[in-house]
GUKERO-344765 format. One record per residue (C-alpha): residue number from 0; residue in one letter; x, y, z. Coordinates in nm, 3 decimals, always signed. Each point is the difference from the previous one (the first is absolute). Layout:
<nodes>
@n: NUM res: A x: X y: Y z: Z .
...
</nodes>
This chain:
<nodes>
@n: 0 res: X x: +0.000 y: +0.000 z: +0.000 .
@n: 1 res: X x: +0.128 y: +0.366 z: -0.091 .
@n: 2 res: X x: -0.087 y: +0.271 z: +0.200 .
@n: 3 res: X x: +0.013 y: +0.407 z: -0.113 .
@n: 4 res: X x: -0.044 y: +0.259 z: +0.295 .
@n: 5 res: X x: -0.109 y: +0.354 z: -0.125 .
@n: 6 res: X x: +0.172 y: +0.246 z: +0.236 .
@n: 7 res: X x: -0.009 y: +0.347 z: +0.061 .
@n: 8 res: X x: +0.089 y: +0.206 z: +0.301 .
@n: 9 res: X x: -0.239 y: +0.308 z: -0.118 .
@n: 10 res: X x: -0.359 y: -0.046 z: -0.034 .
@n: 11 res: X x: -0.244 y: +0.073 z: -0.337 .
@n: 12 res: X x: +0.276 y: -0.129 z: -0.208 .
@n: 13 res: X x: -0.270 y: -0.226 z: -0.143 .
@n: 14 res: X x: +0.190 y: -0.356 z: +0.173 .
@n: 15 res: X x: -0.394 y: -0.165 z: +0.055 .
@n: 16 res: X x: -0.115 y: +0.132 z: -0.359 .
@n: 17 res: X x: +0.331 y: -0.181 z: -0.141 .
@n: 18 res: X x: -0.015 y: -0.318 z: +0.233 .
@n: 19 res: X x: -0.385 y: -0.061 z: -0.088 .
@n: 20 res: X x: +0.069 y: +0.040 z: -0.379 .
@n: 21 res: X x: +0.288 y: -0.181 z: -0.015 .
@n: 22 res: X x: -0.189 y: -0.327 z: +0.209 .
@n: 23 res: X x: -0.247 y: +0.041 z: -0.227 .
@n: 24 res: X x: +0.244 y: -0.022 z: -0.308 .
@n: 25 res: X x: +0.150 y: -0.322 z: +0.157 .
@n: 26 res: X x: -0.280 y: -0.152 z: +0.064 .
@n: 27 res: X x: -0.141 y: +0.066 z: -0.350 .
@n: 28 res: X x: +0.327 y: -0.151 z: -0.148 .
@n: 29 res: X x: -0.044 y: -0.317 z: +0.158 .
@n: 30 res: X x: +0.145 y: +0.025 z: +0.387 .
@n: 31 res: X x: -0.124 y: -0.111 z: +0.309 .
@n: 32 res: X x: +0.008 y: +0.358 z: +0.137 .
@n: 33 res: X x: -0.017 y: +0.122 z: +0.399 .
@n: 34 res: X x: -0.013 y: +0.385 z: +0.067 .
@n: 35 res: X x: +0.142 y: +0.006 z: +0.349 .
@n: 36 res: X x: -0.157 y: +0.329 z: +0.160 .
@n: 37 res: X x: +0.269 y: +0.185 z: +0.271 .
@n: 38 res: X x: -0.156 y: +0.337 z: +0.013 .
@n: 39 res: X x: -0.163 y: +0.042 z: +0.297 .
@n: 40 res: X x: -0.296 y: +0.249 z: -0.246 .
@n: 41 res: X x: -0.049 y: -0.367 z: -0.148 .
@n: 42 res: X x: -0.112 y: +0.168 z: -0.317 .
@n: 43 res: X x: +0.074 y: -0.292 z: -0.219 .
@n: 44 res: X x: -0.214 y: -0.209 z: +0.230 .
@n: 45 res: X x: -0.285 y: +0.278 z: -0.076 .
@n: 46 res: X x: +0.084 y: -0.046 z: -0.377 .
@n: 47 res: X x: -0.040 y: -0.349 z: +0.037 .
@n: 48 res: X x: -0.361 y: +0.030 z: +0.183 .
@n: 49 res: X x: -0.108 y: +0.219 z: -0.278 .
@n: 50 res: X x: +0.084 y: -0.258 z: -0.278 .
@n: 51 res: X x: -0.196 y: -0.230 z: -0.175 .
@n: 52 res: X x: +0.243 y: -0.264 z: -0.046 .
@n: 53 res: X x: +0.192 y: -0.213 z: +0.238 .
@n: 54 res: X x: +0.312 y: +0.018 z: -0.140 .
@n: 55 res: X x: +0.269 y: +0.160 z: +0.069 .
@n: 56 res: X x: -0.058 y: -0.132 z: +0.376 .
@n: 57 res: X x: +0.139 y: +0.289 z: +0.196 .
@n: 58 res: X x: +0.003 y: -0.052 z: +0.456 .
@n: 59 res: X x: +0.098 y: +0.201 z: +0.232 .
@n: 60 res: X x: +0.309 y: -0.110 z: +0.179 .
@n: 61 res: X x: +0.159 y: +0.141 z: +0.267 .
@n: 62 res: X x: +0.348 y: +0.018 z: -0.013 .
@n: 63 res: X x: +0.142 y: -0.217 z: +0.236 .
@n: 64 res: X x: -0.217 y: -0.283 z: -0.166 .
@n: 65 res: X x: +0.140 y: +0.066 z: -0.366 .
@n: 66 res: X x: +0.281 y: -0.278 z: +0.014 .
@n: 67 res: X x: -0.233 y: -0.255 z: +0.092 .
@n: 68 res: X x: -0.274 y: +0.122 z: -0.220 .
@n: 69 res: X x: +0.231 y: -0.007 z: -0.265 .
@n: 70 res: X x: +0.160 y: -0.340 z: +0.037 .
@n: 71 res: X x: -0.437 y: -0.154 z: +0.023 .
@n: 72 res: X x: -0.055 y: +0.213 z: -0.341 .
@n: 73 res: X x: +0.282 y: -0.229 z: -0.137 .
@n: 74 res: X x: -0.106 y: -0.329 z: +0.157 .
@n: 75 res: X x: -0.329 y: +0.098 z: -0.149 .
@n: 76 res: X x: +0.105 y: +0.057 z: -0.360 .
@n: 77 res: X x: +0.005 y: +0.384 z: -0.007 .
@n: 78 res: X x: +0.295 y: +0.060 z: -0.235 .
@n: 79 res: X x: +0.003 y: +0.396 z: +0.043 .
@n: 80 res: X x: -0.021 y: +0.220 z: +0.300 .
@n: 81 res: X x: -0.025 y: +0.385 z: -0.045 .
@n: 82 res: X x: +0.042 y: +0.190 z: +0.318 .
@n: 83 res: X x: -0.183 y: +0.322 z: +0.052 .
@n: 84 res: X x: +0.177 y: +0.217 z: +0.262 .
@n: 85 res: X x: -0.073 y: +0.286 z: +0.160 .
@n: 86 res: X x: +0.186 y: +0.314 z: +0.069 .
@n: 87 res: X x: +0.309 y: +0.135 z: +0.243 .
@n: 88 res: X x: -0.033 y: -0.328 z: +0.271 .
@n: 89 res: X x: +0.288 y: -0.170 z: -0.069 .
@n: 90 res: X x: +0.010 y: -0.275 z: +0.217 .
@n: 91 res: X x: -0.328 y: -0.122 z: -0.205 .
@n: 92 res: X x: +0.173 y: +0.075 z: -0.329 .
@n: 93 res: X x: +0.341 y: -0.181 z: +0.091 .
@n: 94 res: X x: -0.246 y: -0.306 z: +0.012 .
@n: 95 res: X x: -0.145 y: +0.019 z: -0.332 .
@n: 96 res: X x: +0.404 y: +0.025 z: -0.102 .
@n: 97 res: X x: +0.099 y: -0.251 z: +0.164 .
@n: 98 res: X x: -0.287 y: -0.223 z: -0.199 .
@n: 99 res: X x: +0.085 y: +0.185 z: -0.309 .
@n: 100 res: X x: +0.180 y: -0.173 z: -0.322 .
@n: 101 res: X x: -0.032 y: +0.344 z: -0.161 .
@n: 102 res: X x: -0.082 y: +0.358 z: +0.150 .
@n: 103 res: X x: -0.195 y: +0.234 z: -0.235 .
@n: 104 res: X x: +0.054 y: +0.365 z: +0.173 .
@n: 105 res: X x: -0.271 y: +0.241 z: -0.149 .
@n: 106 res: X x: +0.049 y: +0.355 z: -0.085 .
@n: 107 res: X x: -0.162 y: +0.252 z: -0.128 .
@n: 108 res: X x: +0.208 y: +0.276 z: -0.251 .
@n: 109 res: X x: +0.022 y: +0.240 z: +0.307 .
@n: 110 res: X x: +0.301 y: +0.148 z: +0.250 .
@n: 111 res: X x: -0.198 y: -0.129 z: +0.322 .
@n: 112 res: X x: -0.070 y: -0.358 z: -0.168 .
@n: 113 res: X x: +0.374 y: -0.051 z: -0.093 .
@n: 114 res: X x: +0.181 y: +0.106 z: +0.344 .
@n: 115 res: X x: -0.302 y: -0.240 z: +0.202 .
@n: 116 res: X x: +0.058 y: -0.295 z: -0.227 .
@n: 117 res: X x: +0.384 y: +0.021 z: +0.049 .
@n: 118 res: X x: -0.108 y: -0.156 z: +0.369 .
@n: 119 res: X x: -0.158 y: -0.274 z: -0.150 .
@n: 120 res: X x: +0.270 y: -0.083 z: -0.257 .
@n: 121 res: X x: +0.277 y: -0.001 z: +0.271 .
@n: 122 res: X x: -0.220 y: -0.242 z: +0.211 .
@n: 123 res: X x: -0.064 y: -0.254 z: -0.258 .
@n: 124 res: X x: +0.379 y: +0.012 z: -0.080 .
@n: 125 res: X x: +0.133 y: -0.064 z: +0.349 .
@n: 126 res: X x: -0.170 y: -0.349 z: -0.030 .
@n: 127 res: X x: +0.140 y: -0.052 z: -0.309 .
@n: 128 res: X x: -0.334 y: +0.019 z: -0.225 .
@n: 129 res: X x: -0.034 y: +0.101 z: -0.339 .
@n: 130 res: X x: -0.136 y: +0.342 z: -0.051 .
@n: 131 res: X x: -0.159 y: +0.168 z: -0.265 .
@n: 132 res: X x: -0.165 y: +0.318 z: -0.010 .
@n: 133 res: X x: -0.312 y: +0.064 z: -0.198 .
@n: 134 res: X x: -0.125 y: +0.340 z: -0.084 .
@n: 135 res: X x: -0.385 y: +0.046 z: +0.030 .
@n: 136 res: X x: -0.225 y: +0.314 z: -0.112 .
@n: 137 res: X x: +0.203 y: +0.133 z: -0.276 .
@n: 138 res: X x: -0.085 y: +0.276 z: -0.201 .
@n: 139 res: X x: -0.073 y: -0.114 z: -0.383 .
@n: 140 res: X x: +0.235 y: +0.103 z: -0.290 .
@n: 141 res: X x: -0.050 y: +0.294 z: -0.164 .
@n: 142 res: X x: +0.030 y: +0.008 z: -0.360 .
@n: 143 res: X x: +0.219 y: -0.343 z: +0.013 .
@n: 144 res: X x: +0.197 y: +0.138 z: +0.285 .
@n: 145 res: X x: +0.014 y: -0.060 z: +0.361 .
@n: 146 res: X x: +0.005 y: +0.244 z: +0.254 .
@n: 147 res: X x: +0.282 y: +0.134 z: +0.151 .
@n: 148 res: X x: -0.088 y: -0.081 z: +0.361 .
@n: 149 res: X x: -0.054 y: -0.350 z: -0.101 .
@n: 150 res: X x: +0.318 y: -0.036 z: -0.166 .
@n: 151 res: X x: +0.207 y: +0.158 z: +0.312 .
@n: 152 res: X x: -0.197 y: -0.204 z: +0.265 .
@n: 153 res: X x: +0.162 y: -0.357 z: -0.224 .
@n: 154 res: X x: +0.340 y: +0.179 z: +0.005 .
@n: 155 res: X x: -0.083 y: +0.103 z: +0.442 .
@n: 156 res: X x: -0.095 y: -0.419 z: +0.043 .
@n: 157 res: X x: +0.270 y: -0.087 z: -0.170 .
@n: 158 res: X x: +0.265 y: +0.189 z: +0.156 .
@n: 159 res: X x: -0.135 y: -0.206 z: +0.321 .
@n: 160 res: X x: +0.179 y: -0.316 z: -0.149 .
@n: 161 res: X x: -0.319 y: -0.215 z: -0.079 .
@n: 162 res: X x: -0.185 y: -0.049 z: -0.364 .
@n: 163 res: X x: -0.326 y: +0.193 z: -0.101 .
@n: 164 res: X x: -0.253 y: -0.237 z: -0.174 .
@n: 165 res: X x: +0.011 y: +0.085 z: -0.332 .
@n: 166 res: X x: -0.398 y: +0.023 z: -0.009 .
@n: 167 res: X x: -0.141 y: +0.218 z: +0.224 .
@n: 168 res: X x: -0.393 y: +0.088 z: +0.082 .
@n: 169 res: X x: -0.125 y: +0.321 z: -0.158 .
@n: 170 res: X x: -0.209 y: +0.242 z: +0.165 .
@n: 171 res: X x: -0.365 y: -0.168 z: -0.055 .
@n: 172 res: X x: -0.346 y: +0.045 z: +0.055 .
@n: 173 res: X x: -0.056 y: -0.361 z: -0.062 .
@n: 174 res: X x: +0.196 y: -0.109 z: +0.303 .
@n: 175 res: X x: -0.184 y: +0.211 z: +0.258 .
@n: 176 res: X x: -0.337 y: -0.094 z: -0.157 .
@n: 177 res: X x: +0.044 y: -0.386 z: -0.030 .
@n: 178 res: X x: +0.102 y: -0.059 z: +0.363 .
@n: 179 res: X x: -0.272 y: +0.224 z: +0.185 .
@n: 180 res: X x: -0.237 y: -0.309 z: -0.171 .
@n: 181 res: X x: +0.218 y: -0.282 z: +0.127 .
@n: 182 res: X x: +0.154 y: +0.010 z: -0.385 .
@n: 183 res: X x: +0.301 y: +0.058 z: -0.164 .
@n: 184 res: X x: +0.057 y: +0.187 z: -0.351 .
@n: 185 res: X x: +0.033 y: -0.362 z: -0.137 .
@n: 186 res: X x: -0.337 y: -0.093 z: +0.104 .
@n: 187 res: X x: -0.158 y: +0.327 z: -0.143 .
@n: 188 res: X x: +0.148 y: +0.046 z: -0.316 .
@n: 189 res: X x: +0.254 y: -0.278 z: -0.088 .
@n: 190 res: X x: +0.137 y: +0.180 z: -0.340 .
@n: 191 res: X x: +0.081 y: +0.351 z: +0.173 .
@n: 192 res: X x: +0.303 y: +0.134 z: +0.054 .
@n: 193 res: X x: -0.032 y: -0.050 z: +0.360 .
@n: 194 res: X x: -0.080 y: -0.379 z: -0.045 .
@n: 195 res: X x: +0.342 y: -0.018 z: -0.241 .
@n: 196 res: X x: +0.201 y: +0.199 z: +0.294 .
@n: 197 res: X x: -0.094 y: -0.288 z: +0.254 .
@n: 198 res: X x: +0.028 y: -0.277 z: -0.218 .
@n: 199 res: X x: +0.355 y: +0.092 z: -0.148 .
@n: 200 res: X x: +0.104 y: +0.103 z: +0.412 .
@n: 201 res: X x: -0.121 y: -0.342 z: +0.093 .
@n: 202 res: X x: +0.179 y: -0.161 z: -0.268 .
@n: 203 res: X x: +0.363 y: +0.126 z: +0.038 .
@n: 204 res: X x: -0.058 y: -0.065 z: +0.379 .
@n: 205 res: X x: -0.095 y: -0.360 z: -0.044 .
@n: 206 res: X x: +0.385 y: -0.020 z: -0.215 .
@n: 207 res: X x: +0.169 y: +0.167 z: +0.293 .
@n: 208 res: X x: -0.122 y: -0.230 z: +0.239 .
@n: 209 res: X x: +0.157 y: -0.273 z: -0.181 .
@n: 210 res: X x: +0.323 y: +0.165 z: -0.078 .
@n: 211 res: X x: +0.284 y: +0.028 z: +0.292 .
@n: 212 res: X x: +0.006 y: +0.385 z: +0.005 .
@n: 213 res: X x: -0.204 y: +0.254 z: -0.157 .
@n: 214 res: X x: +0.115 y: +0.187 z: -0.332 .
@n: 215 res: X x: +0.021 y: +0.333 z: -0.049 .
@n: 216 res: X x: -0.119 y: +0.141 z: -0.357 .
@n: 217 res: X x: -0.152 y: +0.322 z: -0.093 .
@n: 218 res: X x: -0.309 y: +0.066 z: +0.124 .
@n: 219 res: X x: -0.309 y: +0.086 z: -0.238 .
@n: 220 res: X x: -0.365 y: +0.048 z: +0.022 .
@n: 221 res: X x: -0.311 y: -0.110 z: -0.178 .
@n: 222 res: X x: -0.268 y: +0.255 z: -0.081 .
@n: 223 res: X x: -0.254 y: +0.063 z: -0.217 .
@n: 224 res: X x: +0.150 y: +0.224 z: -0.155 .
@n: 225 res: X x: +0.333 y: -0.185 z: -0.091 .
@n: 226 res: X x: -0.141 y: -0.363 z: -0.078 .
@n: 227 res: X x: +0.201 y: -0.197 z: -0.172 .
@n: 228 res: X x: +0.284 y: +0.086 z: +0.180 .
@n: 229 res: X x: +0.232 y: -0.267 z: +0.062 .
@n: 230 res: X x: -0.101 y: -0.116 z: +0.341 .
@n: 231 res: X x: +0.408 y: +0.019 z: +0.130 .
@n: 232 res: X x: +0.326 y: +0.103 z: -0.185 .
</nodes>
C-alpha cells in the first residue's frame, strides 16, 4: 500500500479540495482508495456526508491511531492512503510523515504561502520523505503566457531544494462548486479543464509513488485557454 500526505503549515491553501479530488481520481482509475481525515474541522468527512457515492471512503482518524489504521487499510486491501492534514500542529503532521511514501506540500503563488510551507518541507525532510511541492490557485495565462507571480513563486519553491509538480491546479470555480455538493470537478463535468487538471495531477503522482525519488521537470498548467498543451515538458 502507498500512502501520499498533503501538508501545509498555512491554512486555505486548498490541501482538503486537493486530497478529495485526488481520492477521487484514484479511485476512478482503479485503486482501493482511503482518505484518512487529520484535520480536526473534519471537512473531508463533511464532503464525504454530502456525497452520493461511497467511494472514496474517507474516516476520521485521530492521529495517534493513524499507524494502526494504516497497517488494517493494508490487511484489508486498500492499496492507497491519502492523508488530509490540517494546519500549524505539528506533532499531528509529523504523523501523517512518518506514514508518508510521498509528501505533497501545497502552495498557493503568494509571499505568505511560500515562507509557511518552507515548515512543512523541512519536516517531511528530517524523516527522510520525499517532498514535492504543488502549486494550487494559479492565475490562468494570458495571451499564452503565464503570470509573473506564478513563474517567481516555481523559482521561490525551488530555491527551497525540493521539486514543484509540473501540473499545478488553476484558480477554478469548478473546484469550490463540486465539493460544497459532496462532488469533485470530475464528477460534474468530466471533459473540463478542471477535470483534465486532476486527472493529469493524479497521474504523475501515481508514477512518483512508484519511482525511488521524485523528479523535478518544469512545471506547466492546463487551462482552457491553452488546451493542447503538452501536459509536462
Amino acid at each position: 500500500m502507498k500512502t501520499v500526505a498533503i501538508l501545509s503549515r498555512k491554512g486555505g491553501t486548498g490541501k482538503t479540495t486537493l486530497a478529495v479530488h485526488l481520492a477521487s481520481a484514484a479511485h476512478g482509475s482503479g485503486h482501493v482508495t482511503l482518505l484518512a481525515d487529520l484535520d480536526r474541522q473534519h471537512s473531508a468527512v463533511e464532503w464525504r456526508r454530502q456525497r452520493q457515492d461511497v467511494h472514496p471512503v474517507v474516516e476520521a482518524v485521530k492521529p495517534g491511531a493513524l499507524f494502526a489504521r494504516q497497517q488494517d487499510a493494508a490487511r484489508a486491501g486498500v492499496d492507497l492512503m491519502i492523508i488530509d492534514t490540517g494546519p500549524s500542529i505539528e506533532e499531528e503532521v509529523e504523523q501523517a510523515v512518518r506514514c508518508a511514501d510521498l509528501c505533497l506540500v501545497v502552495a498557493r503563488p503568494n509571499f505568505f504561502d511560500i515562507r509557511a510551507v518552507a515548515e512543512s518541507a523541512a519536516l517531511a525532510a528530517r524523516f527522510h520523505k520525499p517532498v514535492v511541492f504543488v502549486l494550487n490557485q494559479a492565475p490562468h495565462r494570458q495571451a499564452s503566457i503565464e503570470a509573473p507571480v506564478l513563474m517567481e513563486a516555481v523559482s521561490a519553491l525551488r530555491k527551497l531544494g525540493f521539486p514543484v509538480a509540473p501540473i499545478g491546479l488553476r484558480t477554478r470555480v469548478a473546484y469550490q462548486r463540486s465539493v460544497a455538493g459532496g462532488s469533485t470537478a470530475q464528477d460534474m463535468e468530466p471533459s473540463s479543464s478542471a477535470a483534465s487538471e486532476i486527472l493529469a495531477l493524479w497521474t504523475w503522482v501515481e508514477a512518483r509513488l512508484h519511482e525511488e525519488r521524485p523528479v523535478a521537470r518544469t512545471p506547466t498548467f492546463i487551462s482552457a485557454d491553452d488546451r493542447p498543451a503538452p501536459m509536462m515538458l
